[in-house]
C-alpha positions in Angstrom: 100.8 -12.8 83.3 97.6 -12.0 82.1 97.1 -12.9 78.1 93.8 -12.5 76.4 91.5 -13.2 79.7 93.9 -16.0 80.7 96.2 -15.1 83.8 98.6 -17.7 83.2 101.0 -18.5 86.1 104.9 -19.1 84.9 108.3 -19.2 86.9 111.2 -17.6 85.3 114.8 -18.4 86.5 118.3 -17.8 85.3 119.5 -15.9 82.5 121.7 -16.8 79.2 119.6 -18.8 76.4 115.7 -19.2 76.7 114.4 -22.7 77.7 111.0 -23.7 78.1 109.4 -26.2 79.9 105.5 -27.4 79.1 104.5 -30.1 81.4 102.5 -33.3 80.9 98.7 -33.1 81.1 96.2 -32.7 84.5 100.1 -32.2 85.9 101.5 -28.4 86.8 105.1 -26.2 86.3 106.2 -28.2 89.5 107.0 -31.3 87.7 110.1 -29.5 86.3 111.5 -28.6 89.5 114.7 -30.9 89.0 115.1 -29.2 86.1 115.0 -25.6 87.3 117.6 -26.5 89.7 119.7 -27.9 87.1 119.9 -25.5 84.3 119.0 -22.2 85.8 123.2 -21.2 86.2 123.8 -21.2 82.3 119.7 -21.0 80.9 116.8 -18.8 81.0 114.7 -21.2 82.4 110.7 -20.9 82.1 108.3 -22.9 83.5 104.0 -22.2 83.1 101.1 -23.7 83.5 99.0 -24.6 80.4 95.4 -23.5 80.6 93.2 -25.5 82.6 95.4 -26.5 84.9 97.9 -25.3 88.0 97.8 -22.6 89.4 96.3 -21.1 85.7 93.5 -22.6 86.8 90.4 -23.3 83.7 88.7 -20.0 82.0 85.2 -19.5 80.2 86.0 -21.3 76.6 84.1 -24.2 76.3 86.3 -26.2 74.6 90.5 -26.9 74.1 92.5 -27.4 71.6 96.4 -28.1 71.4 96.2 -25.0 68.3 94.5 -23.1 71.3 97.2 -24.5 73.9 99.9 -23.4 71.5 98.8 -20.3 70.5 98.8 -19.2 74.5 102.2 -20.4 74.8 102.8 -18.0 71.7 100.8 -15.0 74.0 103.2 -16.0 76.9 106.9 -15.9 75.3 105.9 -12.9 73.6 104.8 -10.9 76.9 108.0 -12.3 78.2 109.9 -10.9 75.5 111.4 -14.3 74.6 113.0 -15.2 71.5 114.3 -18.6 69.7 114.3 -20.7 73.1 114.2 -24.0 73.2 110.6 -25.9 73.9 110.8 -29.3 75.8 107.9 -30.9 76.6 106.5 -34.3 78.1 103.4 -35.6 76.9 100.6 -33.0 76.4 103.9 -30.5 76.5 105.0 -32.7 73.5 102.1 -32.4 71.6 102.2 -28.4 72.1 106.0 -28.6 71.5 105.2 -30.1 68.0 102.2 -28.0 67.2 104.5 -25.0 67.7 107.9 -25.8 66.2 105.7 -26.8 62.9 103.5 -23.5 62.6 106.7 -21.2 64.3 109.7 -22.7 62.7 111.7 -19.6 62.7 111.4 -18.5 66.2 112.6 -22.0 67.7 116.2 -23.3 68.4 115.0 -26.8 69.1 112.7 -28.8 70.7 113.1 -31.7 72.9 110.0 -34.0 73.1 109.8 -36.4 76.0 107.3 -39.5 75.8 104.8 -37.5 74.1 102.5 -38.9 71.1 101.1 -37.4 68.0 97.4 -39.5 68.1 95.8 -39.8 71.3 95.0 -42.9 72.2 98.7 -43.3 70.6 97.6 -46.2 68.2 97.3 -46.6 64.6 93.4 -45.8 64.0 91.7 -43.5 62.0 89.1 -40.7 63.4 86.2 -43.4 63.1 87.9 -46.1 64.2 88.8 -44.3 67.4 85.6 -43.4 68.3 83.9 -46.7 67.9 86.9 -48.2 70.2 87.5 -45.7 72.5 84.1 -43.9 72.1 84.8 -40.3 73.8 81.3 -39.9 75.3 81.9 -43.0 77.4 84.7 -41.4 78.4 83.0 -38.7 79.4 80.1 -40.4 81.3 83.3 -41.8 83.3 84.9 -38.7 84.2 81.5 -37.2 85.2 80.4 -40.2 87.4 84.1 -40.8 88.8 85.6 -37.9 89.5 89.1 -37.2 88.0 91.2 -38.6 90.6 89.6 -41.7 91.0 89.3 -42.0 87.2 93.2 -41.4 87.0 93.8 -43.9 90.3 92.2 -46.6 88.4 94.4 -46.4 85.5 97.6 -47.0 87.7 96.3 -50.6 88.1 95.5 -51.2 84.6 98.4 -50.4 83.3 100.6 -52.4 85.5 98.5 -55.5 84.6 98.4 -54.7 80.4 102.6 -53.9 81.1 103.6 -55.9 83.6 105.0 -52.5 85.6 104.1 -49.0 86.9 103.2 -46.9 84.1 103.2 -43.2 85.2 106.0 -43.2 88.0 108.5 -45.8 89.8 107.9 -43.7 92.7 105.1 -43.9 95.2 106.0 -40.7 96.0 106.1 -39.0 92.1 102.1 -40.9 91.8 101.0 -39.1 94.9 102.1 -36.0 93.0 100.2 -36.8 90.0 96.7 -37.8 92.5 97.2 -34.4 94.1 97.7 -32.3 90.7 94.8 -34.1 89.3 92.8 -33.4 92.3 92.9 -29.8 91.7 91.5 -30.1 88.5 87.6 -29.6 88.3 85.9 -32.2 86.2 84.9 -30.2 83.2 88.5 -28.8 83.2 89.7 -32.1 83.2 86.9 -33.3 80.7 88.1 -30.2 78.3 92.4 -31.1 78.4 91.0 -34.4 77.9 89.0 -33.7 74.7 92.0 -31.5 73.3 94.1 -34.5 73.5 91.6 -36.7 72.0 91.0 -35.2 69.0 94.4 -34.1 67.9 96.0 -36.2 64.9 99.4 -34.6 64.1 100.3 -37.4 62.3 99.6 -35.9 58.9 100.1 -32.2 60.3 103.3 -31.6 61.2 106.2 -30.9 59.7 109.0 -30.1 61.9 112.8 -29.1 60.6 114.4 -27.7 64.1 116.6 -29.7 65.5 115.2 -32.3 67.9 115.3 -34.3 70.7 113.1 -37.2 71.5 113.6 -39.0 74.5 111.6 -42.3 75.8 111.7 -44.2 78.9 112.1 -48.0 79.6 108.7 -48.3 81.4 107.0 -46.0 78.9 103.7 -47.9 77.3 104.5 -49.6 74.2 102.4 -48.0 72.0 103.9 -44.6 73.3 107.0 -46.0 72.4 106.1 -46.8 68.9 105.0 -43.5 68.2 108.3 -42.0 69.3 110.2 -44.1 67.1 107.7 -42.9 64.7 108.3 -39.3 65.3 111.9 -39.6 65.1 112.0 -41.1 61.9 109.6 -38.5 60.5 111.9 -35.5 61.3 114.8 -35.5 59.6 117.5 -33.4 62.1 116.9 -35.6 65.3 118.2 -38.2 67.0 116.4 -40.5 69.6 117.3 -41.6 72.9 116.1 -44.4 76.0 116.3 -43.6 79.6 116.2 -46.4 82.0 114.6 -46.5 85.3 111.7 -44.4 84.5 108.5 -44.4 83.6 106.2 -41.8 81.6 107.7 -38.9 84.1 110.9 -39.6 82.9 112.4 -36.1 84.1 111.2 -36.8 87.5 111.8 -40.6 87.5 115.3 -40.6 86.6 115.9 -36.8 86.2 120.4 -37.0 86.4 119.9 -39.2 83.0 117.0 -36.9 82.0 119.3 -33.3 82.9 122.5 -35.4 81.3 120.9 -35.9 77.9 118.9 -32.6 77.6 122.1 -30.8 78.4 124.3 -32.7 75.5 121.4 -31.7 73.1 121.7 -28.0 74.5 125.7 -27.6 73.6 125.3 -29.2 70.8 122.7 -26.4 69.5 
């Protein structure tokens, strides 16, 4: 569907109540497949690709934002003709999920917000402090002389040693997903999601009052973690769950428990 020069690719299954679907970022729409499968008999399910990524592929702005991420889901649902669905997204789809319930409060049933964060890196810093830790343009000069997949392999190893288990996946299988999604990605695309992420701070800009979901996994990264416990106790109509046997791609990871949970928030809506 083509929205203000952006042809963004979506898959739309089912019919009954709108659900959406916003998946994790330098990932695509096919992360959610289990859950197409699952709630397509009873849901109008939707699945897209945020900008930059999938089959949506990048476009000429030369920088993101999660406003500007949010504001082309907006574009999308409205072409679609969608109204008060559900938004349920991992990650980056988190951060999008928040952004939108807070500035569209009216026009969403609920949201369900799987290992997402609202700082990233997901630690306690302020906007200074961040930058001389985690200085961006050295993350930059890493993308650039890396490439993005082998800047994303890396990582795998890193986090196993600073957790003491696989971070993004259990299964071999679900990581060779992620390396092939990411491989798709051109650097400055990547270097742009990136940079969207980095400086968002919804910490002090979101007020949500839909009724909410928020899920985290047992192999999540702790400071991940913290921050959902964080986010639960800042909104006041949610409730907060663990999944085990999964890491940050919960819904692929351990997707019965993942389907089972989403869909005893759903009837309960």
């Amino acid at each position: 569907m083509k929205t203000e020069n952006l042809t963004t690719n979506y898959t739309e299954r089912g019919t009954g109540p709108p659900l959406v679907f916003i998946h994790g970022g330098w990932l695509s729409e096919k992360m959610w497949r289990n859950q197409i499968e699952r709630f397509e008999g009873d849901y109008r399910v939707i699945t897209y690709d945020i900008r930059g990524h999938g089959q949506t592929g990048g476009s000429p702005k030369s920088t993101y934002s999660i406003d500007l991420f949010a504001e082309d889901l907006r574009r999308l649902l409205a072409n679609l003709s969608v109204e008060m669905p559900v938004l349920c997204g991992l990650s980056l789809g988190g951060m999008i999920a928040q952004k939108y319930a807070s500035r569209y409060a009216n026009d969403v049933s609920g949201i369900i917000l799987a290992n997402t964060v609202q700082s990233f890196p997901p630690l306690s810093l302020t906007h200074a402090q961040k930058e001389l830790l985690f200085p961006k343009i050295q993350r930059h000069l890493m993308l650039y002389g890396l490439g993005p997949q082998l800047y994303f392999r890396l990582s795998f190893p890193f986090f196993q040693l600073s957790q003491g288990h696989q971070w993004i996946s259990l299964e071999r299988d679900t990581r060779n997903y992620v390396l092939r999604d990411v491989d798709r990605i051109r650097t400055d695309e990547f270097v742009k999601i990136f940079d969207a992420m980095y400086n968002c701070d919804l910490r002090d800009d979101i007020q949500i009052a839909n009724p909410t979901l928020v899920i985290t996994s047992d192999h999540e990264h702790h400071a991940v973690r913290k921050q959902n416990v964080q986010i639960t106790k800042n909104i006041r109509n949610s409730s907060h769950i663990e999944i085990p046997d999964a890491g940050h791609l919960v819904n692929m990871d351990n997707s019965r428990a993942f389907n089972s949970k989403v869909n005893e928030f759903l009837s309960r809506l």
